[in-house]
Structures are given as structure tokens and as C-alpha cells.
C-alpha atoms as an extended CHARMM CRD file, in Angstrom:
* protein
*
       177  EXT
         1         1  UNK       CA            120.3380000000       52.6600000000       77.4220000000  PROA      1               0.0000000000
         2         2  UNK       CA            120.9370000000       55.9490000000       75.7270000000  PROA      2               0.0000000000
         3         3  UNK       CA            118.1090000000       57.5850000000       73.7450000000  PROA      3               0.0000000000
         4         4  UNK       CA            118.2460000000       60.8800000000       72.7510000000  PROA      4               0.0000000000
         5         5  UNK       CA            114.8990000000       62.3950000000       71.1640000000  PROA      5               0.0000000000
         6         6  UNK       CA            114.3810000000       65.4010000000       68.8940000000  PROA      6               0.0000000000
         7         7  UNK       CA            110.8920000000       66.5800000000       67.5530000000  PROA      7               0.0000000000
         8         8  UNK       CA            111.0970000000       63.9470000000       64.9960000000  PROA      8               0.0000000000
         9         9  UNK       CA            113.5930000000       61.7880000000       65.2320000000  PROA      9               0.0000000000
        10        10  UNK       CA            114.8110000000       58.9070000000       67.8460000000  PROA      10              0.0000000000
        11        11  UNK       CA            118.9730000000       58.4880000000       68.4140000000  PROA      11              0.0000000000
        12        12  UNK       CA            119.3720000000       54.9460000000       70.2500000000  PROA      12              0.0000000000
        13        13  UNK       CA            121.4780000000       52.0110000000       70.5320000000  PROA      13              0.0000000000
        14        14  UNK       CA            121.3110000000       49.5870000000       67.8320000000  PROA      14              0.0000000000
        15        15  UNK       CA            118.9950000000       46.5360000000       68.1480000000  PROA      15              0.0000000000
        16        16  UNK       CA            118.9210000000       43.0990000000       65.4590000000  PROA      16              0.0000000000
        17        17  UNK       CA            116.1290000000       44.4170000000       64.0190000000  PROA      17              0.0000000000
        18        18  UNK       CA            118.2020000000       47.3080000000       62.4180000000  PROA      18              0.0000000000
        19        19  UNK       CA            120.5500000000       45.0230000000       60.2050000000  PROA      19              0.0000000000
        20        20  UNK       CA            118.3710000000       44.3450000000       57.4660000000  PROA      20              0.0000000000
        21        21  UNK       CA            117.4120000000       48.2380000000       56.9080000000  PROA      21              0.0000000000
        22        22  UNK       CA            120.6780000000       49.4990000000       57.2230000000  PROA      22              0.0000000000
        23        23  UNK       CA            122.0840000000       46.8350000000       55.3180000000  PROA      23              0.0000000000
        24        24  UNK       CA            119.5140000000       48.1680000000       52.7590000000  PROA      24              0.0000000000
        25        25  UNK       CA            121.0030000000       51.6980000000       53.0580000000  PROA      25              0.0000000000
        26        26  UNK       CA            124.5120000000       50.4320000000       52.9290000000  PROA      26              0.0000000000
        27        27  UNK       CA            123.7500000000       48.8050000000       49.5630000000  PROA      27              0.0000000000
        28        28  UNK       CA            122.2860000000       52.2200000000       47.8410000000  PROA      28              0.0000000000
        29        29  UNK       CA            125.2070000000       53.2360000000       45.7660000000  PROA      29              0.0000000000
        30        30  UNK       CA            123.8640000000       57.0200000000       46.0850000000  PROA      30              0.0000000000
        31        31  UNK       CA            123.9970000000       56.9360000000       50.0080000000  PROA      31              0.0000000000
        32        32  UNK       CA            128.1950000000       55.2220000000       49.9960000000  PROA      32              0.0000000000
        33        33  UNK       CA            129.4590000000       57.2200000000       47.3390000000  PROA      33              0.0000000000
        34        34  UNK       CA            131.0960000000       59.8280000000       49.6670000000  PROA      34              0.0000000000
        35        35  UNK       CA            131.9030000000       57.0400000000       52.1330000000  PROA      35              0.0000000000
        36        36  UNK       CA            135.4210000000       55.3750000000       52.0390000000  PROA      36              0.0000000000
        37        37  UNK       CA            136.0860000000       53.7200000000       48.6690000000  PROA      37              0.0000000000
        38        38  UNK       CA            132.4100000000       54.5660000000       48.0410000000  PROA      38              0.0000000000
        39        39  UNK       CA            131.7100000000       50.6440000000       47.9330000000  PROA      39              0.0000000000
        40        40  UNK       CA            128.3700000000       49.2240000000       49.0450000000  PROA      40              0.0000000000
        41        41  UNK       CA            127.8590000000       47.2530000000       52.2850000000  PROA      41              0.0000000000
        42        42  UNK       CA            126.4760000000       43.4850000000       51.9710000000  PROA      42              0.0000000000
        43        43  UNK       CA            124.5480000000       42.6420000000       54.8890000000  PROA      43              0.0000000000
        44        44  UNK       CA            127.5650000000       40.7480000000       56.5080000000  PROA      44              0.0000000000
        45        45  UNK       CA            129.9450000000       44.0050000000       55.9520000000  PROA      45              0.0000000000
        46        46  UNK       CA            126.4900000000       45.9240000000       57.3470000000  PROA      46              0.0000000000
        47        47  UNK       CA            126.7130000000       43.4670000000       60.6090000000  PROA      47              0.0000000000
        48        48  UNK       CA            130.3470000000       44.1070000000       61.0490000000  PROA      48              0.0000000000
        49        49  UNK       CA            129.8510000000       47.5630000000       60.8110000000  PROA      49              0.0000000000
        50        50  UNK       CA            126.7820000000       47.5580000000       63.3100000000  PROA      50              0.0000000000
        51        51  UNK       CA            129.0220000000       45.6290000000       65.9130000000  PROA      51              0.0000000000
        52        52  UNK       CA            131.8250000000       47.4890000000       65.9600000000  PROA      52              0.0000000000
        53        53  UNK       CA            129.6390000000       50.5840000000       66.7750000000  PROA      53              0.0000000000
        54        54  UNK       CA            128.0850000000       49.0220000000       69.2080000000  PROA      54              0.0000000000
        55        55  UNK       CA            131.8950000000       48.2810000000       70.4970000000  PROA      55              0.0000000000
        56        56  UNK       CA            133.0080000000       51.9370000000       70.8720000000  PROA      56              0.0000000000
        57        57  UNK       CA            129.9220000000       52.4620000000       72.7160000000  PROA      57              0.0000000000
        58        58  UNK       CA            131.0210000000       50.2020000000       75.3160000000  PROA      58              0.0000000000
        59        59  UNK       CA            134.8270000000       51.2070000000       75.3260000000  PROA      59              0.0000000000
        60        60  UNK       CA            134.0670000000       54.6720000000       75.1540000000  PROA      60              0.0000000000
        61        61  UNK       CA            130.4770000000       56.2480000000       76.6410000000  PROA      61              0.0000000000
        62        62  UNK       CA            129.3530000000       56.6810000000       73.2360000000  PROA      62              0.0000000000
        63        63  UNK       CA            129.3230000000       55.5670000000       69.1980000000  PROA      63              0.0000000000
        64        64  UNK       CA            127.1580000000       56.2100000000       65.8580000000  PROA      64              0.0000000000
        65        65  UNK       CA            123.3310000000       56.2190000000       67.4660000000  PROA      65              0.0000000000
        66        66  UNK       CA            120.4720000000       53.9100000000       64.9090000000  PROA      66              0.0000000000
        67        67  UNK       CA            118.0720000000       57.2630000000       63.7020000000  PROA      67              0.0000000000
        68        68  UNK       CA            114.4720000000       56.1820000000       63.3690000000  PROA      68              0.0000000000
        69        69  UNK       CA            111.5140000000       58.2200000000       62.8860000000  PROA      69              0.0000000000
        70        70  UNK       CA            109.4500000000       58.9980000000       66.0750000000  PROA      70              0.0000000000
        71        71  UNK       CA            106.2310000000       58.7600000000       63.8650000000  PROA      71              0.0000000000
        72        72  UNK       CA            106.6950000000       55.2630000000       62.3160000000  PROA      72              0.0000000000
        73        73  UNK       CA            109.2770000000       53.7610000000       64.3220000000  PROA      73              0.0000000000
        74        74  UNK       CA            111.1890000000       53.3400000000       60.3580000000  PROA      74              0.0000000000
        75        75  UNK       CA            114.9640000000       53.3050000000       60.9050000000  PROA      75              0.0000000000
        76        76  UNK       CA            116.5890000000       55.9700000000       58.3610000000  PROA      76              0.0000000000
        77        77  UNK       CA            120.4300000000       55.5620000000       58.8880000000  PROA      77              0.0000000000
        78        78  UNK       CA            123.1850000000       56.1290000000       61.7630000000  PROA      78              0.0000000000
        79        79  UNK       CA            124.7190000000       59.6490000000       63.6440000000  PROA      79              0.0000000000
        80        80  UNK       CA            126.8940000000       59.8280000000       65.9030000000  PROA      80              0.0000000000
        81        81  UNK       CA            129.9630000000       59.7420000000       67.6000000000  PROA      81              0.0000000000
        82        82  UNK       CA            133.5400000000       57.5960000000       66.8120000000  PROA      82              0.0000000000
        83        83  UNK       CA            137.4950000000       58.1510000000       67.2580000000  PROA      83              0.0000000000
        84        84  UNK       CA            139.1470000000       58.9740000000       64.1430000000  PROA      84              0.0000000000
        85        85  UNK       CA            141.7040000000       56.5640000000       62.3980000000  PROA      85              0.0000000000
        86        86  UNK       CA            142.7500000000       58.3540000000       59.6730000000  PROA      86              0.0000000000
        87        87  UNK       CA            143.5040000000       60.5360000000       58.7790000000  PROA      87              0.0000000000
        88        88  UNK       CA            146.9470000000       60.7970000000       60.8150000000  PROA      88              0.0000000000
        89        89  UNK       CA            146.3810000000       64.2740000000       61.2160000000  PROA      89              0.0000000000
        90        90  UNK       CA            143.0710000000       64.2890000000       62.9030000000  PROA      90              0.0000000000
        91        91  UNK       CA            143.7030000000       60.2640000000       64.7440000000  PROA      91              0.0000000000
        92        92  UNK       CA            142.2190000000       60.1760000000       68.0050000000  PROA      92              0.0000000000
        93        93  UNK       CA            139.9160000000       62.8600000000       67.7490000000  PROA      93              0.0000000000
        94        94  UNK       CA            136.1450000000       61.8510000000       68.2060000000  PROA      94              0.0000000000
        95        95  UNK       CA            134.3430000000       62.9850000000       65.0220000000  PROA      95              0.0000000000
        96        96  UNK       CA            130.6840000000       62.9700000000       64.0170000000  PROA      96              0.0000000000
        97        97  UNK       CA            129.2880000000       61.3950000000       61.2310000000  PROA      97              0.0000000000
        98        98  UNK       CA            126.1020000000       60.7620000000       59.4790000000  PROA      98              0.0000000000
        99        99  UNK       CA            124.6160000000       58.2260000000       57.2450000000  PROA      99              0.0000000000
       100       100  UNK       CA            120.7620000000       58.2600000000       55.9310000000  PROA      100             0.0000000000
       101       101  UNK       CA            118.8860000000       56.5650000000       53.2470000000  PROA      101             0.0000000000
       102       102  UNK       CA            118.3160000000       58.4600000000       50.3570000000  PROA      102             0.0000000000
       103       103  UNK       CA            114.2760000000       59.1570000000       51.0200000000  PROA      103             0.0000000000
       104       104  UNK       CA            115.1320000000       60.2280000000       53.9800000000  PROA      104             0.0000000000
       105       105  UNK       CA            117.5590000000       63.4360000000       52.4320000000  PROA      105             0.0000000000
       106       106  UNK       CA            116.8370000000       67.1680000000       51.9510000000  PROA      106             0.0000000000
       107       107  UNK       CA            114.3570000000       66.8490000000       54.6500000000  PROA      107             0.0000000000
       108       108  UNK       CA            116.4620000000       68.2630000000       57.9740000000  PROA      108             0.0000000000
       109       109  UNK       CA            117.0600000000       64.8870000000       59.4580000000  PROA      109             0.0000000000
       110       110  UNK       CA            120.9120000000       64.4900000000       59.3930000000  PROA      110             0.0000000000
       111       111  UNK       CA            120.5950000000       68.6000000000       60.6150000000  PROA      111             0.0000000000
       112       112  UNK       CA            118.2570000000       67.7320000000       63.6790000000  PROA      112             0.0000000000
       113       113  UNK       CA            120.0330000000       64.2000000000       64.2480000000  PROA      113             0.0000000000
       114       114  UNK       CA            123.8940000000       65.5890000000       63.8270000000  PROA      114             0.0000000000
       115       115  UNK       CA            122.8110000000       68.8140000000       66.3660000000  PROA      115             0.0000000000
       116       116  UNK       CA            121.1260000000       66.6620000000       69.1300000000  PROA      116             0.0000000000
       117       117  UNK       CA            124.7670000000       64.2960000000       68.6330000000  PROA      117             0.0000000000
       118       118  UNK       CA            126.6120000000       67.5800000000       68.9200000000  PROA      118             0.0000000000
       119       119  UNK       CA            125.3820000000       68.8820000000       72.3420000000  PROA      119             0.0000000000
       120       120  UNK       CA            125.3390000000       65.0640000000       73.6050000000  PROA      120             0.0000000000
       121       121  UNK       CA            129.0330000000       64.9790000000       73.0590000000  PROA      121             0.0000000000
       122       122  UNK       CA            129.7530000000       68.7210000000       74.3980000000  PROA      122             0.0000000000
       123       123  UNK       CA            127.1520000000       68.4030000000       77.2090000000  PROA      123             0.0000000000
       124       124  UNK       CA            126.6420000000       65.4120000000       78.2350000000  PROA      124             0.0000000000
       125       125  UNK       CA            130.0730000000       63.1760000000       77.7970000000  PROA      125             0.0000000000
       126       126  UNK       CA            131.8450000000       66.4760000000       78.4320000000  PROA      126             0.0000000000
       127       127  UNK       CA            134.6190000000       66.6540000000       75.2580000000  PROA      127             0.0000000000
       128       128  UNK       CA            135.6590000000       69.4320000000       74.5780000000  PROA      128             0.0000000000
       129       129  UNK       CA            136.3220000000       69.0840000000       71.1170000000  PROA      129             0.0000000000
       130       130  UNK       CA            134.5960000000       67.7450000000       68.3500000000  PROA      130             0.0000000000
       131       131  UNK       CA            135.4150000000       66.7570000000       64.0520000000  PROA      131             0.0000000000
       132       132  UNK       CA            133.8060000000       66.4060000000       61.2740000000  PROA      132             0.0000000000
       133       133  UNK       CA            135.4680000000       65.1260000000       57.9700000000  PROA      133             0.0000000000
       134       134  UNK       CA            134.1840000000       65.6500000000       54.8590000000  PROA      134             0.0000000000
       135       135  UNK       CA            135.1310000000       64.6430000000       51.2730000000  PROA      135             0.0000000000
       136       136  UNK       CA            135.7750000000       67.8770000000       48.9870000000  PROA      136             0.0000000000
       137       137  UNK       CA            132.6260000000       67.8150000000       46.7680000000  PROA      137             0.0000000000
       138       138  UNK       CA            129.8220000000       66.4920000000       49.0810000000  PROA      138             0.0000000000
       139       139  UNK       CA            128.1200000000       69.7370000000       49.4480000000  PROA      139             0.0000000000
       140       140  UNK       CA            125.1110000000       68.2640000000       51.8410000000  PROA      140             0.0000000000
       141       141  UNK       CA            127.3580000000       67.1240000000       54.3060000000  PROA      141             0.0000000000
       142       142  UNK       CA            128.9570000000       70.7330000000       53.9680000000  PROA      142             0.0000000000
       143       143  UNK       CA            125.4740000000       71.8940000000       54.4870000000  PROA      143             0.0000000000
       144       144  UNK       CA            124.8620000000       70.2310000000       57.9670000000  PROA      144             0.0000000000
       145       145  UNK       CA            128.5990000000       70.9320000000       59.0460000000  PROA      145             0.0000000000
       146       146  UNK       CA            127.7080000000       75.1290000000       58.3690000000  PROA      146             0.0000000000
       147       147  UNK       CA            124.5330000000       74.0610000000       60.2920000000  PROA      147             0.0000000000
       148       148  UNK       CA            125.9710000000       72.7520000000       63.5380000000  PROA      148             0.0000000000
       149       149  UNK       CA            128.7450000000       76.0470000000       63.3950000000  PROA      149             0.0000000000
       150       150  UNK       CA            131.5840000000       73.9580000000       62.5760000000  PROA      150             0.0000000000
       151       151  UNK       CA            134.9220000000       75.8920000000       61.2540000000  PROA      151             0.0000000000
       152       152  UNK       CA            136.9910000000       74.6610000000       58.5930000000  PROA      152             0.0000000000
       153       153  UNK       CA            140.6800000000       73.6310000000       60.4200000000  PROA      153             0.0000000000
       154       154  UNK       CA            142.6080000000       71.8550000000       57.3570000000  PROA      154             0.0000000000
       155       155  UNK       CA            142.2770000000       70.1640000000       53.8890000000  PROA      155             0.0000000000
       156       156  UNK       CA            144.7040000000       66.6920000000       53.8630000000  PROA      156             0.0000000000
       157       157  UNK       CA            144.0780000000       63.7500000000       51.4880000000  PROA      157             0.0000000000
       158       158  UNK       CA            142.4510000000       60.6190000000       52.5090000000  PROA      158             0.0000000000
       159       159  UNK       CA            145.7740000000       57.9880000000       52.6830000000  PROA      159             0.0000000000
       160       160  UNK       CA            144.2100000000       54.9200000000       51.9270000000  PROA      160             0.0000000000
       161       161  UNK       CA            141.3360000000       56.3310000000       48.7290000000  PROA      161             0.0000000000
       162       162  UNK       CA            143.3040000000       59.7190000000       47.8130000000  PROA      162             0.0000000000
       163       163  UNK       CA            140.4100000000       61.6760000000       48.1320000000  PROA      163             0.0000000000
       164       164  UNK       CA            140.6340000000       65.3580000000       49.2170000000  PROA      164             0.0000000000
       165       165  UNK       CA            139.1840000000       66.1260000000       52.7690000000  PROA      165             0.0000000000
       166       166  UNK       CA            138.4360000000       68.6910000000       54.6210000000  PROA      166             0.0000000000
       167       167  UNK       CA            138.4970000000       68.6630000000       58.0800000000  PROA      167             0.0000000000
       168       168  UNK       CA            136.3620000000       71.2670000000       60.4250000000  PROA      168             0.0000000000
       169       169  UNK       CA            135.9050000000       71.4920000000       64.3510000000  PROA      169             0.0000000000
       170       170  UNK       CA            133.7880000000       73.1500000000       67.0100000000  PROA      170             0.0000000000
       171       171  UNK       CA            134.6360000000       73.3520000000       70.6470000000  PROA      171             0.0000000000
       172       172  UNK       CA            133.0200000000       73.8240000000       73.8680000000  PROA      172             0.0000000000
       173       173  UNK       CA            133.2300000000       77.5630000000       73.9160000000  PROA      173             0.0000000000
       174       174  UNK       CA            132.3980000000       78.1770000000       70.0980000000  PROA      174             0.0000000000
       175       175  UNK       CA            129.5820000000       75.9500000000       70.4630000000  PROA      175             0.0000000000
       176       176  UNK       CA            128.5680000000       77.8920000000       73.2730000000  PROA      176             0.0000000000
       177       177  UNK       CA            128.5660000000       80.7860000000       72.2360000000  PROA      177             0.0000000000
């Protein structure tokens, strides 16, 4: 089983016992208002969501990790890995993404969470590449994506919600470096 620990945090599979907390954090409108449509989750959409990144980890050697708290064991959201869909310009590409529960913001955790993802995917599944996407406007996702050294590649528009993105990269040797 994959586990990565930082000083505070635990990045691991996902177990049954996560789907009622993140279905929790899925249904905070604060927390999915940069996501897609910025709809909530139910818990069914939450269990979906769960399975199919527990999915990519088997067809692909990795996939969002469940973030709990070393210190209480308390699940706080999802980092990690997946292969882009959309938009077309950036499909196929394995981005990074991060979702926490609002106590849980402002505190470093998507910083410490989204950097020990970062090296796992550089170091040890060997890409050489990695995304992030952002919606234009979310200024704390902006925040971690300065953080892990990330460069601004493109702005394109999200096809299916019309939102403006921005798209920004690292590689091997700028993360390196």
C-alpha cells in the first residue's frame, strides 16, 4: 500500500471509512466552488468519486491520496495525482490536485500534502512532467502552485463550465533545480 508521510500529515489509499467525511467535505459549498460546475457531492456522487480514484491507482501506479492528520488520525480531504480530460489542450497529462475541508485551510496542509505528491510523482513514479490547473480567481490554489515552483504555461477556458483556467507545469529538471 502506498503511504507517504510528512511532519503532519498522512497521504494513503482510500479506505470505507473515508466516505462519510469526504462526502461531508464534498457537500461544503465553500470547499466545491472552484471545482467543476462548483456543485456539491451527495454521498453517492462522493462514492463514485472515491472509486474511480481508487481506479487510476490501479491502472496507473498512482491517483488522488485520502490526507489525514498524523495527530488524530481525522481525514481532511484528497491530493494527488490523475490524467487530465479536459481540457483538450492539457489531455493526458497527469496533473495534481487538491481538495481539503474548510477547517483544515490557511494552515499549510494542501502546501505540505501537494509537495510530498510532487516529488512522489517526479521521484518515485519517474514522470517527467507534471500540471496543475487552476480556475482564474482561486488565489489559494495559486498560492500552493507558487509554492511547489510551478510556471504558468497557458490560460484556455474550461469547455464544458466556461470558466477561465490557467494551466502551469514543473518538470524534472526545474523541480530539481
Amino acid at each position: 500500500m502506498t503511504e507517504i508521510r510528512t511532519p503532519r500529515l498522512l497521504l494513503r489509499r482510500w479506505t470505507d471509512d473515508d466516505l462519510v467525511p469526504l462526502s461531508e467535505i464534498n457537500a461544503d459549498p465553500d470547499v466545491m466552488r472552484w471545482i467543476g460546475d462548483g456543485s456539491t457531492l451527495d454521498l453517492d456522487q462522493t462514492a463514485e468519486e472515491i472509486e474511480r480514484w481508487e481506479e487510476e491507482w490501479d491502472d496507473e501506479g498512482f491517483g488522488l491520496f485520502a490526507v489525514e492528520l498524523l495527530a488524530s488520525g481525522e481525514l481532511i480531504g484528497a491530493v494527488g495525482l490523475s490524467v487530465a480530460q479536459s481540457p483538450a489542450e492539457v489531455r493526458d497529462f497527469v496533473a495534481i490536485s487538491w481538495r481539503l475541508g474548510r477547517p483544515y485551510w490557511g494552515q499549510g496542509y494542501a502546501s505540505e500534502a501537494a509537495q510530498a505528491t510532487l516529488e512522489f510523482a517526479l521521484q518515485d513514479r519517474g514522470l517527467d512532467r507534471v500540471i496543475a490547473v487552476n480556475r482564474s480567481g482561486h488565489e489559494e490554489s495559486e498560492n500552493v502552485i507558487r509554492k511547489l515552483g510551478m510556471v504558468a504555461e497557458l490560460d484556455t477556458t474550461d469547455p464544458e463550465h466556461g470558466h477561465l483556467l490557467q494551466v502551469h507545469s514543473i518538470d524534472l529538471t526545474e523541480y530539481e533545480a
